[in-house]
C-alpha positions as CSV (number, residue, x, y, z in Angstrom):
1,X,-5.0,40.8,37.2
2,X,-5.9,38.0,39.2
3,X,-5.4,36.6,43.3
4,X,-3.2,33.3,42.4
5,X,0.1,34.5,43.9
6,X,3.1,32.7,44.9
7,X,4.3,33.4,48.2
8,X,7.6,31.7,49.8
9,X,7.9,29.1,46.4
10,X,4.2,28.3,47.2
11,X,1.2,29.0,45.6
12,X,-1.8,30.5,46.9
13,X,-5.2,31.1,45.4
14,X,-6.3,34.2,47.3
15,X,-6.1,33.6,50.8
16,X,-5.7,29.6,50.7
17,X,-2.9,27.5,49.8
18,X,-3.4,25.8,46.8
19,X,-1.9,23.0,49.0
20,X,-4.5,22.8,50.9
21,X,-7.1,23.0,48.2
22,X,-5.7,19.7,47.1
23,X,-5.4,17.9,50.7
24,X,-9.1,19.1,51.4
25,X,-10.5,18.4,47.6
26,X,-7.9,16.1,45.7
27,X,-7.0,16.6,42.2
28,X,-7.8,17.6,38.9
29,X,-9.6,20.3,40.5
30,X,-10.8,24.0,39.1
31,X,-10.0,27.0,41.5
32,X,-11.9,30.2,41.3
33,X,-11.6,33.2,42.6
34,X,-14.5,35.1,43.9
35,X,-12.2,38.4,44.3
36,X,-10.6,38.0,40.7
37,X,-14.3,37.9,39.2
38,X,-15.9,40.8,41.1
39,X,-12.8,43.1,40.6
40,X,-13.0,41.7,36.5
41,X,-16.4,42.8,36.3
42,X,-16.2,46.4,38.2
43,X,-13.1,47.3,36.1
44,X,-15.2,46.5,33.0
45,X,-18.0,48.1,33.7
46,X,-15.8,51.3,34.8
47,X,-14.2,51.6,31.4
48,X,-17.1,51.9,29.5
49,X,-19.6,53.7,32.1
50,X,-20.1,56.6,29.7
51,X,-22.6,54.5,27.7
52,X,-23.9,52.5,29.9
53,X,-23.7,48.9,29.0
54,X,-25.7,46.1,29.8
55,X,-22.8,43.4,30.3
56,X,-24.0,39.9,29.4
57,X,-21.5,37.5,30.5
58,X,-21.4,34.8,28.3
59,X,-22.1,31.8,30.3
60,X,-20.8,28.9,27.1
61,X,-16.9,30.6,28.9
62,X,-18.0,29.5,32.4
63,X,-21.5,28.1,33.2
64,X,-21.0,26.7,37.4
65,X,-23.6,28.3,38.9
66,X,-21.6,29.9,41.7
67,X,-19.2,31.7,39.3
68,X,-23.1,33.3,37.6
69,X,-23.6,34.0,41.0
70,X,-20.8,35.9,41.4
71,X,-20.7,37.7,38.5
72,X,-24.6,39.0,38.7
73,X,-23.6,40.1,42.1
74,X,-20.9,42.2,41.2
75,X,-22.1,45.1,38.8
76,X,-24.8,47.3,38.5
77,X,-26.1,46.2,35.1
78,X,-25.4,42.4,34.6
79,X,-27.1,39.9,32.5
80,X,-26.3,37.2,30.3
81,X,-25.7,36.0,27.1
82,X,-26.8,32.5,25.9
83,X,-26.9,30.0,23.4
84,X,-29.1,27.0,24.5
85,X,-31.8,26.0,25.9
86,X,-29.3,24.9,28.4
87,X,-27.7,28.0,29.3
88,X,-30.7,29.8,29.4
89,X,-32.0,27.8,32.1
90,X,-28.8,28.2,34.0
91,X,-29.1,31.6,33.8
92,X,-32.4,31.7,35.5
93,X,-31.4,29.2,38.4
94,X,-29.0,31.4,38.9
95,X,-31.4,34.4,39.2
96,X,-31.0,36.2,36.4
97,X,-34.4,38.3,35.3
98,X,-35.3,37.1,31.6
99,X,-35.2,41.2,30.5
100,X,-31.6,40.8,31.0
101,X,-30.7,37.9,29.0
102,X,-29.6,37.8,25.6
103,X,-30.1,34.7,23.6
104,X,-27.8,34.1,20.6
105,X,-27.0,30.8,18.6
106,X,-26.6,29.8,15.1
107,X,-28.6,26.8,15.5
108,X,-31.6,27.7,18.2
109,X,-33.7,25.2,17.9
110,X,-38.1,25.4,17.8
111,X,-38.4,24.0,21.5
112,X,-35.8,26.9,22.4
113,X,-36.9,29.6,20.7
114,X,-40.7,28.8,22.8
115,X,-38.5,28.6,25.8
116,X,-37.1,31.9,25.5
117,X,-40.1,33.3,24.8
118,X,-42.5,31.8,27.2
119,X,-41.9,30.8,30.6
120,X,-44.3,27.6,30.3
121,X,-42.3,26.0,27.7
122,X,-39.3,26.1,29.7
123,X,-37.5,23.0,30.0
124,X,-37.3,23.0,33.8
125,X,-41.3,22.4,34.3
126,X,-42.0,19.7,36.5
127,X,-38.8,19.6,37.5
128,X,-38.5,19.0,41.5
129,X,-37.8,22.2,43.2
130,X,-38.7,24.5,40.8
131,X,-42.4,26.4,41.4
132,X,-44.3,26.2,37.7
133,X,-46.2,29.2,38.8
134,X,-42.7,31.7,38.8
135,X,-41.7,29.6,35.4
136,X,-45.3,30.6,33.7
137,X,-44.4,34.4,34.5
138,X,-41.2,34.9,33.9
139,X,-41.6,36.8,31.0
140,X,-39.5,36.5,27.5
141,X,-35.7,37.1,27.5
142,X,-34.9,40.4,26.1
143,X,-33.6,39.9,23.0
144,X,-33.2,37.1,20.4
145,X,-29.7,37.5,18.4
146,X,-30.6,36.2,14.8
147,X,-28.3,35.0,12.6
148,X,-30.9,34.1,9.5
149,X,-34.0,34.9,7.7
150,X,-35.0,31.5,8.1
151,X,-34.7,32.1,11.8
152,X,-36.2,35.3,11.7
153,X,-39.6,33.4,9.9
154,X,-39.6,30.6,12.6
155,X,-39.6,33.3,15.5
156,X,-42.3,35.3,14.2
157,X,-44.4,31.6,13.6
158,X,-43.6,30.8,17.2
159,X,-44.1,34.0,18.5
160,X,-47.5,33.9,16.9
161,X,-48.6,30.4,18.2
162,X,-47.7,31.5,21.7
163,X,-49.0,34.8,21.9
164,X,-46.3,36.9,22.2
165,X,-44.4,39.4,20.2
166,X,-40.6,38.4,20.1
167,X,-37.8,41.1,20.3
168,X,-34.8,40.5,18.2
169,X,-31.6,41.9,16.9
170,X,-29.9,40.7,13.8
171,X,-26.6,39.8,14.0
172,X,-24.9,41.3,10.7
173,X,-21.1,39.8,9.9
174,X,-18.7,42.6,8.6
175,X,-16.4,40.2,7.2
176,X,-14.1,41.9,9.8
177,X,-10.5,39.8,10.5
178,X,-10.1,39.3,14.5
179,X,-7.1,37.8,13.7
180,X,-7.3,35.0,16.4
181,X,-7.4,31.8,15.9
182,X,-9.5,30.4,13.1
183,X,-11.8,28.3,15.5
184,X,-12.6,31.4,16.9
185,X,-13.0,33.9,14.9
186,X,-16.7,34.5,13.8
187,X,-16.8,38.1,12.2
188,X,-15.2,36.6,8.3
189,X,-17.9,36.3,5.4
190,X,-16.9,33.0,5.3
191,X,-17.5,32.1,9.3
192,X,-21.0,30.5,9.6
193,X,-22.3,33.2,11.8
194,X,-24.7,35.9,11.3
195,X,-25.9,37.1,8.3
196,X,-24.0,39.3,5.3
197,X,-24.1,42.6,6.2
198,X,-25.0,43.7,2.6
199,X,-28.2,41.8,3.6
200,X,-29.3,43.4,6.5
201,X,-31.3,46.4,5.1
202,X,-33.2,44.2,3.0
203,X,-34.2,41.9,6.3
204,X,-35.3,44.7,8.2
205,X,-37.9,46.0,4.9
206,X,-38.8,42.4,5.7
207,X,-39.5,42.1,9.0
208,X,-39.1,45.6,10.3
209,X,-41.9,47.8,11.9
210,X,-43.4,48.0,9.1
211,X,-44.3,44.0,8.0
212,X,-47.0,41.9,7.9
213,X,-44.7,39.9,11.2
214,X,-44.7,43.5,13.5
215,X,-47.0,42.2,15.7
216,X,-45.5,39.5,16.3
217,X,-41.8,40.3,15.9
218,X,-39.6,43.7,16.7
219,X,-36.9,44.1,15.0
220,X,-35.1,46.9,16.6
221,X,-31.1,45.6,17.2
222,X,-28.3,44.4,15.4
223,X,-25.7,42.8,16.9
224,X,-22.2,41.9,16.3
225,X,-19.4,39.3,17.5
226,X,-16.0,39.3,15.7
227,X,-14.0,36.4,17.8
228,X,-12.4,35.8,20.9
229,X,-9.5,36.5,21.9
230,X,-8.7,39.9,20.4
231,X,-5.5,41.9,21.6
232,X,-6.3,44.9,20.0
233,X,-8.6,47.3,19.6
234,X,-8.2,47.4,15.6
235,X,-11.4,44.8,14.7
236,X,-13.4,46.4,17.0
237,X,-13.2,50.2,14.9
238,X,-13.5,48.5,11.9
239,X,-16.5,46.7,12.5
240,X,-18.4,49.8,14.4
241,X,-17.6,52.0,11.1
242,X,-19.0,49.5,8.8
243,X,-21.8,49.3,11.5
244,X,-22.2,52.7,11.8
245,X,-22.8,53.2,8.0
246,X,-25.7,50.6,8.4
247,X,-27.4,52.2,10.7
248,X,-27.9,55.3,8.8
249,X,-29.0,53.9,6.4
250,X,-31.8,51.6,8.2
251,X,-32.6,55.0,10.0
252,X,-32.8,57.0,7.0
253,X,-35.3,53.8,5.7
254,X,-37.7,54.9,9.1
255,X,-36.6,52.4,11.0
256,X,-36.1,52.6,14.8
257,X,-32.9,51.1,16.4
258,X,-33.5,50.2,19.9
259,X,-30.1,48.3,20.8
260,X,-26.6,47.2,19.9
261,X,-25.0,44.4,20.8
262,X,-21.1,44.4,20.1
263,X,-20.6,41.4,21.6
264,X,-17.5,40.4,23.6
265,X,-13.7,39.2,22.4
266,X,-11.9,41.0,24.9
267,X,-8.9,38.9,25.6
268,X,-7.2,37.7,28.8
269,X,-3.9,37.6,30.2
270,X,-2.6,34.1,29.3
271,X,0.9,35.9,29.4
272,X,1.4,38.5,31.3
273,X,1.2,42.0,30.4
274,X,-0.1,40.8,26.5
275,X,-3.9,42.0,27.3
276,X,-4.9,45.3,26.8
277,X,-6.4,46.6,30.0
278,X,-10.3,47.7,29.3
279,X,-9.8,51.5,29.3
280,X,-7.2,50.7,26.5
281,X,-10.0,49.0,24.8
282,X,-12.6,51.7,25.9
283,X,-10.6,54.7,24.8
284,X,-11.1,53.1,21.0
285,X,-14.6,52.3,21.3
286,X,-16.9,54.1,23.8
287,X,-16.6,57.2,21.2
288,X,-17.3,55.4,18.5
289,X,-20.9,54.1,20.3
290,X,-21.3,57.4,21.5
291,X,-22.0,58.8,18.0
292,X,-24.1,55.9,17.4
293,X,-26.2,56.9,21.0
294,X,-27.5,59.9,19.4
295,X,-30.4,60.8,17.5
296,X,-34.0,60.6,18.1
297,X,-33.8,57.0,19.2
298,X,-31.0,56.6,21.4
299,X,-29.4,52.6,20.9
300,X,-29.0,51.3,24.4
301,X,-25.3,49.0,23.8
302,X,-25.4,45.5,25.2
303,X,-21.5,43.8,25.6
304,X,-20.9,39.9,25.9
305,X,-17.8,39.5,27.9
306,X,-16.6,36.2,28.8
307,X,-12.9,34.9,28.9
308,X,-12.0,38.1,29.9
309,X,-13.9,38.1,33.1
310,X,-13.6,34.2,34.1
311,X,-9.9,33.1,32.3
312,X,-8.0,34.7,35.1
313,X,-10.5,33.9,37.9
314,X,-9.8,30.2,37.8
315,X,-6.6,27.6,37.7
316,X,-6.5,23.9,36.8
317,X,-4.8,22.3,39.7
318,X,-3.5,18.1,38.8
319,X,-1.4,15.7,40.1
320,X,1.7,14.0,38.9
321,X,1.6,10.4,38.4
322,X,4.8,9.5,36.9
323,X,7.2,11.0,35.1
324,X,9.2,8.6,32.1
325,X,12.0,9.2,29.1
326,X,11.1,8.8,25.5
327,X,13.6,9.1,23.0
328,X,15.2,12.5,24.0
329,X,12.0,13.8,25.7
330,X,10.9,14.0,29.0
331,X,7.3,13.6,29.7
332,X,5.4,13.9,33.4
333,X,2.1,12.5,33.3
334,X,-0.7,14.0,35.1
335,X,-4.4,13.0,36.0
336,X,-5.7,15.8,34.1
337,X,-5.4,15.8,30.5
338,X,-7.6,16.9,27.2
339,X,-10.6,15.6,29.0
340,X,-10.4,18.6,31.9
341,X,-8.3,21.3,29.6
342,X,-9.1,20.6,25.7
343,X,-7.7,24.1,24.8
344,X,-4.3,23.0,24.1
345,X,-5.1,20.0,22.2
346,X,-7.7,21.8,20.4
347,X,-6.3,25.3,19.7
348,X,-2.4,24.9,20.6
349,X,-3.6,27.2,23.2
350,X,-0.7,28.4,25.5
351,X,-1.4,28.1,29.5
352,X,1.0,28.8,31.9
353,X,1.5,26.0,34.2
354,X,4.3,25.8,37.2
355,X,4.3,23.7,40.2
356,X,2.4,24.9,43.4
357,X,5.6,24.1,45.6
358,X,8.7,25.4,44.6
359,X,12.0,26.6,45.6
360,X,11.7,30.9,46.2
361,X,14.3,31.1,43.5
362,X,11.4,29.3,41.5
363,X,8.9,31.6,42.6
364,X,7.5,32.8,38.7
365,X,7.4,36.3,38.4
366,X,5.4,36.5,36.0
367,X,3.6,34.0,33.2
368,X,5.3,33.4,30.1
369,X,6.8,30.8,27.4
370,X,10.2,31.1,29.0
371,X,11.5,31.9,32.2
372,X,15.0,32.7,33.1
373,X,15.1,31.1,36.3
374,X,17.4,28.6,37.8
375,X,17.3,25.0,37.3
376,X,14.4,24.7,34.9
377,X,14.2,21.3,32.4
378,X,12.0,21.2,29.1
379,X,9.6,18.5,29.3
380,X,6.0,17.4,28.1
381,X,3.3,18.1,30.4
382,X,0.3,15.6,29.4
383,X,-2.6,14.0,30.7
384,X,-4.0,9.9,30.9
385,X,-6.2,10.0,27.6
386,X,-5.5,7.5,25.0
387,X,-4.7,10.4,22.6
388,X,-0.9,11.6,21.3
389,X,-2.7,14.9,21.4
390,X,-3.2,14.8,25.0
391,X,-1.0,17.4,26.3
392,X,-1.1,20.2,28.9
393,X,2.1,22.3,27.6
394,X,5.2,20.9,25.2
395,X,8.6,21.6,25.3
396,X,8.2,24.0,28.4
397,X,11.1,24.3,30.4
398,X,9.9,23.8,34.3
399,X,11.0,23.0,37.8
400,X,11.7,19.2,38.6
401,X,8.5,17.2,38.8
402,X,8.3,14.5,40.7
403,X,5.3,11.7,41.0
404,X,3.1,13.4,43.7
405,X,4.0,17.1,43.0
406,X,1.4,19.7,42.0
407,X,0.9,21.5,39.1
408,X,-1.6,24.6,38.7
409,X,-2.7,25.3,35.0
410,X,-3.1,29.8,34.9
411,X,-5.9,31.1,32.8
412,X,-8.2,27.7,33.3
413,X,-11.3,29.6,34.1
414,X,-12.9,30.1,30.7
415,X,-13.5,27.2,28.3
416,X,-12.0,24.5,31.2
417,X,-15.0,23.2,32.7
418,X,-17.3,24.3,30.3
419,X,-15.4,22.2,27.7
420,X,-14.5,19.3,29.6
421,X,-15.7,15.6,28.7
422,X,-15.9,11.9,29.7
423,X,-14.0,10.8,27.1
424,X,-12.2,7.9,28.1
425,X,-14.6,7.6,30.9
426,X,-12.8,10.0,32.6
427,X,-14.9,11.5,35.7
428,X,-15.5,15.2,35.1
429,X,-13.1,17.5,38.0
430,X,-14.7,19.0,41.5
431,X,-14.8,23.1,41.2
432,X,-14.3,25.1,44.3
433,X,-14.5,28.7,45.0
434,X,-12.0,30.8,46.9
435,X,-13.0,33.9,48.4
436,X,-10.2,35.2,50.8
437,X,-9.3,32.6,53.3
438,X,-12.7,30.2,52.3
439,X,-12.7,27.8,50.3
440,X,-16.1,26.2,49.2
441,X,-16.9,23.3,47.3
442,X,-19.3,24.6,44.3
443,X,-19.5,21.3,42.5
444,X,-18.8,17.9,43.3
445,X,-16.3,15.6,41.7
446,X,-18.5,13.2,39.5
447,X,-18.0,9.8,40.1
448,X,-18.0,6.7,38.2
449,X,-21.8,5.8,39.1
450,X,-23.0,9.2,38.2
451,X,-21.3,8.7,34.7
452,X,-23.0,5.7,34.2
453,X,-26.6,6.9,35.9
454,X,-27.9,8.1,32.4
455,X,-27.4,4.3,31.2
456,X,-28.4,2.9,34.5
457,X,-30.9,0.4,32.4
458,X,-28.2,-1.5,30.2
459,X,-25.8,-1.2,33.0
460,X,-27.2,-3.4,35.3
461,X,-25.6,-6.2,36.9
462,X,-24.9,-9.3,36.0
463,X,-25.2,-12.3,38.6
C-alpha cells in the first residue's frame, strides 16, 4: 500500500499534488512519502511481533537521511543494516545507536572493519560539526555479518590491535533458489556471498568460544540473505530448515547461539496485488523461528527489510521533452533516464509509470503491464543518456504525451536514488518528502558546480 493516489485524472502524493511538487521543485525529482514509510514499517513489525525482531532497514535500498529518519522513528525496535564504511556513517548521523546496527559486506575493508568497531576510527573525525568526543564512545556496532574465514582472521587481528572484542555472525549460503533475478539473488552456491554452509561447523571449532581468538572475537550468529525480491514464502522455509539443522548441530558441538539474522527479500508491489502482504510471509516463518527460539540459549532474530519498506514510499517524477517517430515506434523523451532509474536498463525491471494529469477515464486503477482503458498508445518511455539502453518502460501502452507533460515512475523508492549516477554529467535529482499536505525539500538538486567541486583543481579557468 502506498499514499500516491489519483484523484480527478490527477495525481497526488499524499496530500500534495504531484503538480505542485514539480512547479515548487522542477523535475526529475524523487517523492517520498513519510505516511507510506511509517505505515510499511508498523505492518512489518506487526506480522512478526511474536518473536520480536530487531528490523534493520537496509540503508544500500534508500540511504537520504530523512527517509532513516523516518524509518527509526516509526517502530519500536529499528536499526540498520549496512555495508560500508559509508552507510555506517549514515546510519549514525541519522541517530542510530551502534548496538543496533548490523554490518554486512562481502568485501569490508581493514579501515571499516576499525570503524565499526571503534568510534575513533570513524571516518567522520574531524569532520566540521561532528563532536570527536560522542564518536570516541560510541561503542562497536552490534554485529559483524561475515562472509569468510579470511574475514573472520582479519576481525579478530583488528579487534585485537584496538582493544576490543568483536561480535559476529557468519553468514552461511544454503544454496537456496530465490528465484528472482540473477543479479539479485545471493543465497546459490555459486553467488559470491557467504560462506558454504557445509563449512560453517568447522568455522565455529575455529573461532568459536572455545579458540585461541575468544577474546577477541564472539562468534555467536549466523545469518542468512537469499535475494531480493521474493514473492513467495517458499526460499524462505527452505533455507530456515537447512538452518535449523545447523544449529543443532553447532549446539550439540557446546556452542552458544546468541542471534539470527534472516536477512530481508521481501518483495514490493511493483504491480498491484503481486506481493504477498507480511502476515502471508509471517504465517510461513514466525513458526519456523519459533522452534529455533527455544532452548537454553534463546536466538534473538534480526530481519533486513529494505525495498519492501521504501519501493512504494517513493515515485520518480520527469518531464517530457519531446516526443519523435522512429521506424514504427514512438518514443517520448524525458529528462530522467538510466542515470536517475538504472533498474530498468539494468534488470529489465518493470515500473509503472502514467502521466500525473490525465483525463478521469485515465485515472489507473491499479498498476500493471496493461490497462484496458481508453485511448492508450504503446510507446518508448526513455531518458537523455547516450545509451540505446536508456529507457524508463518499452512498448507500454499510455495516455498521449506531450512535450511538457509529467510523468510519475511507481515503486522508485528503493534502488532510485541510491543507484543513481553522473554518467553523462548528468546532475543527480532533488528528493522531497511528503507528509500529508507538506512537502519538504530533503536534498538539494546537485548542480553542475557541485559535480565538478571534487575536480575543482584541474577545472580551473582558463583566461
Amino acid at each position: 500500500m502506498d499514499f500516491f493516489t489519483y484523484k480527478n485524472g490527477e495525481l497526488w502524493c499524499d496530500g500534495v499534488p504531484a503538480s505542485d511538487l514539480v512547479a515548487r521543485f522542477g523535475t526529475p525529482l524523487y517523492v517520498y512519502s513519510a505516511r507510506t514509510l511509517r505505515e510499511h514499517v508498523r505492518r512489518l513489525e506487526a506480522a512478526f511481533a511474536e518473536v520480536e525482531p530487531l528490523l534493520c532497514y537496509a540503508v544500500k535500498a534508500n540511504g537520504c537521511d530523512a527517509v532513516l529518519r523516518e524509518i527509526l522513528g516509526a517502530g519500536r525496535r529499528v536499526g540498520m543494516d549496512v555495508v560500508s564504511v559509508g552507510e555506517l556513517e549514515r546510519a549514525y548521523l541519522a541517530g542510530t545507536p551502534m548496538d543496533r546496527i548490523v554490518f554486512a559486506g562481502v568485501g569490508k575493508g581493514e579501515s571499516e572493519i576499525r570503524a565499526a568497531l571503534r568510534g575513533d576510527c570513524s571516518a567522520l573525525r574531524g569532520w566540521v560539526g561532528v563532536d570527536a568526543n560522542t564518536l570516541t564512545s560510541r561503542g562497536s556496532v552490534r554485529c559483524l555479518n561475515v562472509e569468510s574465514e579470511q574475514e573472520l582472521e582479519l576481525i579478530a587481528r583488528v579487534a585485537g590491535e584496538l582493544g576490543v572484542c568483536a561480535t559476529a555472525a557468519l553468514r552461511v549460503n544454503p544454496d537456496v533458489d530465490a528465484f528472482t533475478h540473477a543479479y539479485t539473488t545471493t543465497g546459490k552456491a555459486d553467488n559470491k556471498f557467504g560462506v558454504a554452509i557445509q563449512r560453517a561447523v568447522d568455522l565455529f571449532e575455529r573461532f568459536g568460544r572455545r579458540s585461541r581468538t575468544a577474546h577477541v572475537l564472539r562468534l555467536t550468529g549466523l545469518h542468512v540473505h537469499l535475494g531480493s525480491p521474493i514473492y513467495t514464502t517458499a526460499p524462505f522455509e527452505q533455507a530456515l530448515s537447512k538452518i535449523s539443522v545447523l544449529i543443532t548441530e553447532l549446539r550439540e558441538r557446546g556452542h552458544v547461539l546468541e542471534s539470527l539474522d534472516i536477512g530481508g527479500g521481501f518483495a514490493a508491489d511493483y504491480e498491484t496485488g503481486r506481493t504477498p502482504a507480511y502476515d502471508v510471509y509471517a504465517r510461513a516463518i514466525v513458526p519456523l523461528l519459533k522452534r529455533l527460539r527455544t532452548g537454553p540459549d534463546p536466538l534473538s532474530i534480526v530481519m533486513e527489510p529494505g525495498r519492501t519498506l521504501v519501493a512504494n514510499a517513493g515515485v520518480l517524477l520527469t518531464g517530457v521533452r519531446y516526443t519523435k517517430q522512429n521506424g514504427g515506434k514512438h518514443f517520448v523523451v524525458c529528462d530522467a533516464g538510466m542515470n536517475a532509474l538504472i533498474r530498468p536498463a539494468l534488470y529489465d525491471a518493470f515500473h509503472f509509470l502514467w502521466p500525473v494529469r490525465v483525463d478521469p477515464r485515465q485515472s489507473p486503477p491499479e498498476r500493471r503491464v496493461d490497462l484496458d482503458l481508453p485511448a492508450l498508445a504503446p510507446v518508448d518511455v526513455v531518458g537523455p543518456i547516450c545509451e540505446s539502453g536508456d529507457f524508463l518502460a518499452r512498448d507500454r501502452r499510455l495516455p498521449v504525451l506531450r512535450p511538457g507533460d509529467t510523468v510519475a515512475v511507481f515503486g522508485a523508492g528503493a534502488y532510485g536514488m541510491s543507484m543513481a549516477s553522473n554518467y553523462n554529467d548528468q546532475p543527480l535529482p532533488a528528493e522531497v518528502m511528503v507528509d500529508q499536505d507538506q512537502a519538504t525539500l530533503v536534498r538539494a538538486r546537485q548542480s553542475i558546480a557541485q559535480m565538478f567541486e571534487h575536480e575543482r583543481a584541474g577545472l580551473s579557468p582558463r583566461g
